[in-house]
C-alpha positions in Angstrom: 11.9 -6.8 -26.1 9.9 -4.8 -29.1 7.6 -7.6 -29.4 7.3 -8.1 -25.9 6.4 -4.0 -25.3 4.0 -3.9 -28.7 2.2 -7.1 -27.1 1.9 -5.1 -23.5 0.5 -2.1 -25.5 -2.3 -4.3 -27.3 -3.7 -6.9 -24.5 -3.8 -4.1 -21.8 -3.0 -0.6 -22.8 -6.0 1.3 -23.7 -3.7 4.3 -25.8 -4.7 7.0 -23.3 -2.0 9.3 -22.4 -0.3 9.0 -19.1 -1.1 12.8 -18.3 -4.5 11.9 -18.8 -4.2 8.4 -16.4 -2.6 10.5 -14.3 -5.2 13.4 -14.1 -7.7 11.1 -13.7 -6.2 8.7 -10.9 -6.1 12.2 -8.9 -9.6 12.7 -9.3 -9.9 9.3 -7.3 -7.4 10.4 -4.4 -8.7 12.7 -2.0 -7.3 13.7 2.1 -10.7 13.5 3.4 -12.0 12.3 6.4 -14.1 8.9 4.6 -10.1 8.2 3.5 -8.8 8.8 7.1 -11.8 7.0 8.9 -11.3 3.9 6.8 -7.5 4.3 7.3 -7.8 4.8 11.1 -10.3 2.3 11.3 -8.0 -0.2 8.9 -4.9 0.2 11.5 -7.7 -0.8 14.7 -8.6 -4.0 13.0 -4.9 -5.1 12.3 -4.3 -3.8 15.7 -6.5 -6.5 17.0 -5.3 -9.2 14.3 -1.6 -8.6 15.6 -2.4 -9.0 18.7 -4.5 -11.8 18.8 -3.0 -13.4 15.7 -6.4 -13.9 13.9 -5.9 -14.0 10.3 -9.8 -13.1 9.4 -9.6 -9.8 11.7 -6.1 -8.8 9.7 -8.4 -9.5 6.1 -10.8 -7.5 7.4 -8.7 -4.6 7.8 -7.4 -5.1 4.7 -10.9 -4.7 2.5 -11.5 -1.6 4.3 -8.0 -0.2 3.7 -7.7 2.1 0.5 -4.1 2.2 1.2 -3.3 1.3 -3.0 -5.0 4.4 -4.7 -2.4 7.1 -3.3 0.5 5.1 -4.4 -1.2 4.4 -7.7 -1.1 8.4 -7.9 2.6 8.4 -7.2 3.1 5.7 -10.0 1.2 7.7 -12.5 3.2 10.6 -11.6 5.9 9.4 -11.6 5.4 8.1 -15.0 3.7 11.1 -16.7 6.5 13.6 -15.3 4.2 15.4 -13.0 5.4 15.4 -9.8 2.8 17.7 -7.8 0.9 15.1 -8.9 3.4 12.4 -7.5 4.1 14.3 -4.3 0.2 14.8 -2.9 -0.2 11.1 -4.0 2.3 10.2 -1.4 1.1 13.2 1.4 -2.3 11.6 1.2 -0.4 7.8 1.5 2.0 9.0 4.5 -1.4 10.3 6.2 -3.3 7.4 5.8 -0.6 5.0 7.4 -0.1 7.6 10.3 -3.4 7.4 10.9 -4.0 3.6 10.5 -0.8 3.4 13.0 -2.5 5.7 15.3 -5.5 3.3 15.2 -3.0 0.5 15.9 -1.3 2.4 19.1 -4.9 3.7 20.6 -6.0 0.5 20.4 -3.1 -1.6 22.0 -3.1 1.2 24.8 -6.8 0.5 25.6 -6.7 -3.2 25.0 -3.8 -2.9 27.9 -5.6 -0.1 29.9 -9.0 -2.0 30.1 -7.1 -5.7 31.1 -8.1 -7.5 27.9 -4.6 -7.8 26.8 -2.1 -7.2 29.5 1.2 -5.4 28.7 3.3 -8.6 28.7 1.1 -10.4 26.2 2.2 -7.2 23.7 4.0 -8.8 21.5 6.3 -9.8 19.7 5.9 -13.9 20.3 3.2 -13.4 17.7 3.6 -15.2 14.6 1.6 -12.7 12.8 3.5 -9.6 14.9 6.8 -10.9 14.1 6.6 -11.3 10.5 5.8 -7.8 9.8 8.1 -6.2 12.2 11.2 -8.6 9.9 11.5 -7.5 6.8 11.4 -10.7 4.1 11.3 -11.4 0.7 7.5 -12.6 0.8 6.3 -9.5 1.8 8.3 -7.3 -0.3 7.8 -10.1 -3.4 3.9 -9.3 -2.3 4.1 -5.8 -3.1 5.7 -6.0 -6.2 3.4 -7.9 -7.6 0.3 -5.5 -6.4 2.2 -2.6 -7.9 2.6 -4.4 -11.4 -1.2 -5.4 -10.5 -2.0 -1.5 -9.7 -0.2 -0.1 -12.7 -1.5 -2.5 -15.4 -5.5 -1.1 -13.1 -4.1 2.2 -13.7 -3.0 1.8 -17.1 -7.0 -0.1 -18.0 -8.8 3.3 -16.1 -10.3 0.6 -13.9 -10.3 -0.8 -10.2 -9.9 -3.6 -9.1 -10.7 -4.3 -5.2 -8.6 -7.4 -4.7 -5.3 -5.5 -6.3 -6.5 -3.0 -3.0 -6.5 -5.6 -1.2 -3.3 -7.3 -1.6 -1.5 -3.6 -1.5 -2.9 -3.1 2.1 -1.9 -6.6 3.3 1.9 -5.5 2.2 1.3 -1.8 4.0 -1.0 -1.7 7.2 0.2 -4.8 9.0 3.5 -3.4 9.0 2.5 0.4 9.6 0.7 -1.2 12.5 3.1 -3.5 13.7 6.1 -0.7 13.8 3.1 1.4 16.4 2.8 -1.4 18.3 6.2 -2.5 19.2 6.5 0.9 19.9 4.9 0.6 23.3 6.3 -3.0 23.8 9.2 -4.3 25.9 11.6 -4.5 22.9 10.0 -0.6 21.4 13.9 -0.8 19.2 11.9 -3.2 16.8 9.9 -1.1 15.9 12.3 0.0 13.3 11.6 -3.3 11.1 8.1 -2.3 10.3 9.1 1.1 9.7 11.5 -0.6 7.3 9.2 -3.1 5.5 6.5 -0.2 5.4 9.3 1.8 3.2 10.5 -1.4 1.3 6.9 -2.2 0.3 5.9 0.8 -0.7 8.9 1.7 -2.6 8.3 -1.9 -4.4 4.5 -0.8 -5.6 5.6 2.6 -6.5 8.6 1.2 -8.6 7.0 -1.5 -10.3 3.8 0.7 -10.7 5.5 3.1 -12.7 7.1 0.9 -14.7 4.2 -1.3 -15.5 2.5 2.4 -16.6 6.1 3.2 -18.2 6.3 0.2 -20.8 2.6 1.0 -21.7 3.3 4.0 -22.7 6.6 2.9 -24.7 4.2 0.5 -26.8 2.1 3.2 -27.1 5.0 5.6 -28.9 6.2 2.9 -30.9 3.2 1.8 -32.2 2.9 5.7 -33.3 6.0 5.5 -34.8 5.7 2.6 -36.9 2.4 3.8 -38.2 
């Protein structure tokens, strides 16, 4: 276990403090409007993947989505013992997927309203609806690997897009999912993306912070030993 934490600390551990990881990751998380646009604007696209069951649409939304970085502050709060820190990263997170629900919700309701999609095609026959409205071990196996992805980011003082991107696809499909199935036939279901959004998140805040947590083990007993 030593060996395994001194070799953590020496491929990817760049001996900065986690105070300081933190401090900096909060430099990089901000409630602004750019972070609620793309969030908003994130949850329309899905909205439209869901609904159509295009898998190009639902990547789309999913480059665009800088649903990782808030969590990634949480992580590194978590971590570092500073929980201000910890508690606006997940303010601005729980924002972001209200508003990229909202997006989801507006859009199904004009979508419906205009006749593109009538109410009775809403829902939940879609292969790509149904999967994040049922929480399963893919997705949640998804996440935990993007938080372990986001921590070891975190830990380098780096980003990395992709990580982004694979932390979105475990967050706004389902954060969009639980407002649409909202407004459908069966609205009760509604409750399974609400409880795949928590599992998934939970997952890349928990193995974010202990990806950040061994680091800064190695990091102490390299210290000691020298």
């Amino acid at each position: 276990m030593f060996q395994l934490v001194d070799t953590y600390r020496f491929v990817i551990c760049p001996g900065v403090s986690l105070t300081e990881k933190c401090e900096n990751k909060n430099e990089q998380v901000a409630l602004d409007s750019s972070y609620l646009i793309l969030m908003t604007m994130s949850g329309v696209l899905a909205g439209v993947a869901l609904l159509t069951n295009s898998i190009p649409i639902l990547i789309g939304a999913m480059v665009i989505a800088p649903a990782l970085t808030p969590l990634e502050l949480v992580s590194a709060g978590l971590a570092a013992n500073r929980f201000d820190r910890a508690g606006f990263g997940a303010k601005v997170a729980l924002v972001g997927l209200l508003a990229a629900t909202a997006g989801a919700i507006v859009t199904t309701v004009t979508l419906n309203t205009t006749g593109v999609l009538p109410p009775a095609e809403n829902l939940i026959d879609k292969p790509l609806l149904e999967q994040r409205i049922t929480a399963g071990w893919f997705s949640v196996v998804a996440a935990a690997a993007a938080g372990i992805a986001a921590g070891v980011t975190t830990d380098r003082e780096r980003q990395d897009t992709l990580v982004g991107v694979v932390a979105a696809l475990a967050l706004v499909p389902a954060a969009a999912a639980a407002g649409i199935t909202l407004l459908s036939r069966a609205p009760a279901r509604a409750s399974g993306g609400l409880l795949l959004l928590v599992l998934n998140a939970g997952m890349v805040v928990i193995t974010g912070t202990v990806t950040l947590w061994l680091g800064a083990r190695g990091d102490r007993e390299a210290d000691t030993a020298n």
